[in-house]
PyMOL CGO cylinders between C-alpha atoms (Angstrom):
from pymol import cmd
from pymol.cgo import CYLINDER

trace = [
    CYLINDER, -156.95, -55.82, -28.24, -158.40, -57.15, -24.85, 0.3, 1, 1, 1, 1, 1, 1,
    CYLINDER, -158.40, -57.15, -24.85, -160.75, -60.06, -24.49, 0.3, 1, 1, 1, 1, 1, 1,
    CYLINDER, -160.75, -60.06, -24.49, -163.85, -59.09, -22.67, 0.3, 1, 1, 1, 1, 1, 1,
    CYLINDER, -163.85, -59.09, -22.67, -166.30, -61.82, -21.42, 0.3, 1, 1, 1, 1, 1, 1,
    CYLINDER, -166.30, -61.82, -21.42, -169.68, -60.09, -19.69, 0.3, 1, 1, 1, 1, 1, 1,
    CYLINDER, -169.68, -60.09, -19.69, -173.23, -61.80, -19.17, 0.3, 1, 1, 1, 1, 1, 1,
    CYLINDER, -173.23, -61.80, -19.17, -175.77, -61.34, -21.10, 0.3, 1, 1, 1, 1, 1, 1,
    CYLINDER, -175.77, -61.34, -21.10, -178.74, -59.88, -19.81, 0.3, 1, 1, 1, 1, 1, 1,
    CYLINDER, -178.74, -59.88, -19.81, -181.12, -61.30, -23.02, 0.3, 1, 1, 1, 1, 1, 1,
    CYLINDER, -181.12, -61.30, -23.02, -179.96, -65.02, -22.91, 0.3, 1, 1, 1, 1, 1, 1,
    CYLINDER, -179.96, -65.02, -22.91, -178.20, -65.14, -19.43, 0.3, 1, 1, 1, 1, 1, 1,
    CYLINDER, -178.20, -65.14, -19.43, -174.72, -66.43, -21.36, 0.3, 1, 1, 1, 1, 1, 1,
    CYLINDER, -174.72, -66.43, -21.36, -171.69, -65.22, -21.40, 0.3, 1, 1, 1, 1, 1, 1,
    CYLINDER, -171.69, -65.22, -21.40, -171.06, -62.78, -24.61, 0.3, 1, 1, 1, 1, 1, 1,
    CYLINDER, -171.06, -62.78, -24.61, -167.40, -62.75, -26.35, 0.3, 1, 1, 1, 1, 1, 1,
    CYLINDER, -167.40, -62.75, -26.35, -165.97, -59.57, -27.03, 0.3, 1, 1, 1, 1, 1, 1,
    CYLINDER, -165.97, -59.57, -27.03, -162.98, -57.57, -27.52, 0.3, 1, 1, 1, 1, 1, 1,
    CYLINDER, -162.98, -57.57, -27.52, -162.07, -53.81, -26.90, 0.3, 1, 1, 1, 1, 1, 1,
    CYLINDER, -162.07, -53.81, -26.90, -159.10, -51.75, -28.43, 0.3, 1, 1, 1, 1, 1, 1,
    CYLINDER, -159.10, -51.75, -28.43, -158.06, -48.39, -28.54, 0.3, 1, 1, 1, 1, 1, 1,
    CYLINDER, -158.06, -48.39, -28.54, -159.57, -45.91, -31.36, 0.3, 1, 1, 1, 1, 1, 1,
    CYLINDER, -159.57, -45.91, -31.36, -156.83, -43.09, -32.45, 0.3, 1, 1, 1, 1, 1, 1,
    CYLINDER, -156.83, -43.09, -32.45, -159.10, -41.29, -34.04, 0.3, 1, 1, 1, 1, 1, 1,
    CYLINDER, -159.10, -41.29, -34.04, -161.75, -41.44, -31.30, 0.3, 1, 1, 1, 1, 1, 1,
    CYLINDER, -161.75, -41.44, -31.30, -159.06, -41.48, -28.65, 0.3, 1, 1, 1, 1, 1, 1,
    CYLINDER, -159.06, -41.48, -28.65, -161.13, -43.77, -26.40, 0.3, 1, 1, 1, 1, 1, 1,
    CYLINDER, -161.13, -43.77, -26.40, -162.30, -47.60, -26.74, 0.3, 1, 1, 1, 1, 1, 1,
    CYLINDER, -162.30, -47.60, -26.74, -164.42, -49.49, -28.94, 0.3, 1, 1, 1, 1, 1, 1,
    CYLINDER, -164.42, -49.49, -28.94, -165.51, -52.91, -28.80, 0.3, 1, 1, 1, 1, 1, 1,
    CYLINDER, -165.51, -52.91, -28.80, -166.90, -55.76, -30.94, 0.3, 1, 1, 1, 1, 1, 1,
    CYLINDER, -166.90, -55.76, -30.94, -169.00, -58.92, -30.26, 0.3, 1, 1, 1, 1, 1, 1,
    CYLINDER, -169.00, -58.92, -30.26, -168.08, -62.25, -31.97, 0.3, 1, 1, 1, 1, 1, 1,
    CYLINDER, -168.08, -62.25, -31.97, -170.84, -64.22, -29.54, 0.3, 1, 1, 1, 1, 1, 1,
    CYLINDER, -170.84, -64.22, -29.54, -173.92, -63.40, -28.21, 0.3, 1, 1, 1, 1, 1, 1,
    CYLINDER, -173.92, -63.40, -28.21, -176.87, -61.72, -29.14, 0.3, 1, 1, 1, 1, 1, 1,
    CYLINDER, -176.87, -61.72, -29.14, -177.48, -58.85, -31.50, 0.3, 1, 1, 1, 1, 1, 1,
    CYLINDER, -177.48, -58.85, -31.50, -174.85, -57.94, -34.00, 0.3, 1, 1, 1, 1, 1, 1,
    CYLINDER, -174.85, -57.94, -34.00, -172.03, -60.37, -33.91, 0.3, 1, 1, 1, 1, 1, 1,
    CYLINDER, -172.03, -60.37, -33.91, -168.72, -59.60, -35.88, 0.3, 1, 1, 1, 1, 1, 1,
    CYLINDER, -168.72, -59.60, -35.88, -166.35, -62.48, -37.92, 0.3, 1, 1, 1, 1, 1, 1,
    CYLINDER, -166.35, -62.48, -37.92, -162.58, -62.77, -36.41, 0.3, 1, 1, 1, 1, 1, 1,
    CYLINDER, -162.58, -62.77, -36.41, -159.83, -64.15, -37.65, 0.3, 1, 1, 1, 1, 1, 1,
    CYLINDER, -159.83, -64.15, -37.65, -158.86, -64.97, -34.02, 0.3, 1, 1, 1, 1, 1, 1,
    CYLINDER, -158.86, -64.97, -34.02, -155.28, -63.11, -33.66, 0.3, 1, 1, 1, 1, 1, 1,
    CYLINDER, -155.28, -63.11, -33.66, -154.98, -60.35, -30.94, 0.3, 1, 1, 1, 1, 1, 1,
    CYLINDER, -154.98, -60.35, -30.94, -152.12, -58.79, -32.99, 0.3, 1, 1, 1, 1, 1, 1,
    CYLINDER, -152.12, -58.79, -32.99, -153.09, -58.96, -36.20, 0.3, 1, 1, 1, 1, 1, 1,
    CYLINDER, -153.09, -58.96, -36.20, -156.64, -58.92, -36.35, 0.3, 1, 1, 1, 1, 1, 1,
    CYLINDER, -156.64, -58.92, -36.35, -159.01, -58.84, -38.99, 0.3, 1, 1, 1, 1, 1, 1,
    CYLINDER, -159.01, -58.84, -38.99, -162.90, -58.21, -38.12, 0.3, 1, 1, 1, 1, 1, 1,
    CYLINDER, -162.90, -58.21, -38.12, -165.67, -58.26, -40.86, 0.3, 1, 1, 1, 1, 1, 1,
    CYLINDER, -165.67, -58.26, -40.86, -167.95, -56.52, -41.46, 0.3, 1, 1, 1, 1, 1, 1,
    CYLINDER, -167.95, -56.52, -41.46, -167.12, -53.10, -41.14, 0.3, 1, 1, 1, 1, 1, 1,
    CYLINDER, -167.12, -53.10, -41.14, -167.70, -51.39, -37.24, 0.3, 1, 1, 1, 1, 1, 1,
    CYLINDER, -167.70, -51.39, -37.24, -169.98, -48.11, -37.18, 0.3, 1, 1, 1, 1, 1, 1,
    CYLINDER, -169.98, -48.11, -37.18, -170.10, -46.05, -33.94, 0.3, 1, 1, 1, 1, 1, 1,
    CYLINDER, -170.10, -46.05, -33.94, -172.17, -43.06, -33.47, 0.3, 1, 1, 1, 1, 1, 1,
    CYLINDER, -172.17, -43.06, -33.47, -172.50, -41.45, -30.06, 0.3, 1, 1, 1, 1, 1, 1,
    CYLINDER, -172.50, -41.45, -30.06, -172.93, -37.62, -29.00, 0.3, 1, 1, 1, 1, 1, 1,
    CYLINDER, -172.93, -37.62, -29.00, -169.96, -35.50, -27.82, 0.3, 1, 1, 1, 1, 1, 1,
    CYLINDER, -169.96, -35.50, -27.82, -169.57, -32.63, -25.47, 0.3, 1, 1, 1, 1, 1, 1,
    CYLINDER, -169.57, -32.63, -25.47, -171.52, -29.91, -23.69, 0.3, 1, 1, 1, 1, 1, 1,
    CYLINDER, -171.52, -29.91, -23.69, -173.19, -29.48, -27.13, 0.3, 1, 1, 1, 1, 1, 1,
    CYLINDER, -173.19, -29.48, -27.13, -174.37, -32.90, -27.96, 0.3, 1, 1, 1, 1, 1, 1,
    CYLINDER, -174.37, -32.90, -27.96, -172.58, -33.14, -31.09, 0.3, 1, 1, 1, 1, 1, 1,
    CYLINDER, -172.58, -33.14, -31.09, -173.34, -36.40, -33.21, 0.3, 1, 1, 1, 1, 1, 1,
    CYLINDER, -173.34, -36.40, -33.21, -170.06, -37.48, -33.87, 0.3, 1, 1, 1, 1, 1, 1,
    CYLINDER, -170.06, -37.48, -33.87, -169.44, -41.23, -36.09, 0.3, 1, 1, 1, 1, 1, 1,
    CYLINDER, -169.44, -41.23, -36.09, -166.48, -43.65, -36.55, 0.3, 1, 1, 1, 1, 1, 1,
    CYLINDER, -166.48, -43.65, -36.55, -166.83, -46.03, -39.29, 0.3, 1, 1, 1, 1, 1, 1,
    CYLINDER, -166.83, -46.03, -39.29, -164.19, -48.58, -40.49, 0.3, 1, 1, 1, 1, 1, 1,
    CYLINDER, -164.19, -48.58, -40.49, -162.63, -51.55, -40.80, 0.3, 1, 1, 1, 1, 1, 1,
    CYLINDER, -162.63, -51.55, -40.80, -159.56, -53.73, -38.88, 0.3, 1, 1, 1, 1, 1, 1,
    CYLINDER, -159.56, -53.73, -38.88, -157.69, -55.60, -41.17, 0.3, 1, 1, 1, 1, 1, 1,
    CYLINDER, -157.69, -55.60, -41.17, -154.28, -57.21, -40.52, 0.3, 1, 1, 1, 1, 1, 1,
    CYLINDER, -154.28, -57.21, -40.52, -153.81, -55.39, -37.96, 0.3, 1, 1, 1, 1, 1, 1,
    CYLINDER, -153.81, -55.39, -37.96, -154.83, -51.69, -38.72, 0.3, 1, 1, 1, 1, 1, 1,
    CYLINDER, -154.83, -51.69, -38.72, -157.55, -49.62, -38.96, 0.3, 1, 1, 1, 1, 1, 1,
    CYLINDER, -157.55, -49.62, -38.96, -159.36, -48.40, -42.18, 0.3, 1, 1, 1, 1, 1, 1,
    CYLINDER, -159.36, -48.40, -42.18, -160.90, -44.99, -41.50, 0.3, 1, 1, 1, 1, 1, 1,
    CYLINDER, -160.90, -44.99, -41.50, -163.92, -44.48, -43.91, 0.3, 1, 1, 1, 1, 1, 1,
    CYLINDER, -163.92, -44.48, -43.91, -164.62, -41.07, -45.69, 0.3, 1, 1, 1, 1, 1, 1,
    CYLINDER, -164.62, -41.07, -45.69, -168.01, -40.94, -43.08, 0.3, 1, 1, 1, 1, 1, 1,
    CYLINDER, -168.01, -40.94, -43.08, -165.92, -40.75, -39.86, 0.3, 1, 1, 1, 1, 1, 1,
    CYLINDER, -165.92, -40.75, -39.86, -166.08, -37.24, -38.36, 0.3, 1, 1, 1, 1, 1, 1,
    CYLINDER, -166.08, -37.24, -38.36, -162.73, -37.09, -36.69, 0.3, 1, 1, 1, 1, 1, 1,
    CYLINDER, -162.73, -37.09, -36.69, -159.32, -36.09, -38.47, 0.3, 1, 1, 1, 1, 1, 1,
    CYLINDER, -159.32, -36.09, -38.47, -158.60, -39.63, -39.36, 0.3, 1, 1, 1, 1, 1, 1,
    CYLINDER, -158.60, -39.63, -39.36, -161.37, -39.96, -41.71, 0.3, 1, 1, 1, 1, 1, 1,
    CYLINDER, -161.37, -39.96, -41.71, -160.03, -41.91, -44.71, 0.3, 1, 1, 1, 1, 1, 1,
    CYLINDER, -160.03, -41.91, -44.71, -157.03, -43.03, -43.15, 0.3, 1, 1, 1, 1, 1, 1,
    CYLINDER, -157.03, -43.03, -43.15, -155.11, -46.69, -42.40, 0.3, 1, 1, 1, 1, 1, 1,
    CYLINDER, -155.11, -46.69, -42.40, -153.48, -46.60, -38.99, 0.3, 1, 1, 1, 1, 1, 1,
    CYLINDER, -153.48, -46.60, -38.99, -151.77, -49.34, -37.41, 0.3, 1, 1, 1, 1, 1, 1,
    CYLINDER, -151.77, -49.34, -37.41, -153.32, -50.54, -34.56, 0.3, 1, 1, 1, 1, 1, 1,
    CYLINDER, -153.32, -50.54, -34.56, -151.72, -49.80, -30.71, 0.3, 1, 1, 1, 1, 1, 1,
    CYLINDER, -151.72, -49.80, -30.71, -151.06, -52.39, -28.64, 0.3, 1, 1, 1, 1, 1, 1,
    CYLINDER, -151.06, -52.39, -28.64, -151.94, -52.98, -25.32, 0.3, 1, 1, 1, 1, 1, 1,
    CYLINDER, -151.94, -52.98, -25.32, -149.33, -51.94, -22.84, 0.3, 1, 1, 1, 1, 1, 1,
    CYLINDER, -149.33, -51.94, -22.84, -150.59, -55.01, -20.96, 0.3, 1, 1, 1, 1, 1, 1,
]
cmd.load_cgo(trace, "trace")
């Protein structure tokens, strides 16, 4: 995971958040532990982490606009797939990659 610290455009502070890579999305998601809007719980370690509650993406996909979601959960250090997700990890634990940097 990678630290992230970006202003705010709502309350002008600086937001906490992390990024990591998504196997199942291949590309990154993020979470926020500060800020406003949804904020996630962190147990603090970069290696290891654990992030309540779960993390939902949806976005659209492709020439066709497909509606594609990622739901799960990061705990000790890997990733919880939920039955929802509509990529080929869906229901799957995977351990989390770390960052090459």
């Amino acid at each position: 995971m990678k630290p992230v610290i970006f202003k705010s455009d709502i309350q002008g502070k600086d937001v906490e958040a992390y990024t990591f890579h998504c196997p199942g999305c291949e590309s990154d998601h993020f979470f926020k532990t500060t800020g406003s809007g949804p904020c996630w719980q962190w147990n603090g370690d970069l290696v290891k982490p654990t992030v309540s509650p779960s993390i939902k993406v949806s976005y659209t996909w492709g020439e066709n606009f497909e509606q594609r979601c990622c739901h799960f959960f990061i705990r000790d250090g890997k990733i919880e797939y939920c039955s929802d997700c509509t990529h080929a990890l869906a229901g799957q634990t995977v351990d989390m990659v770390p960052d090459e940097d």
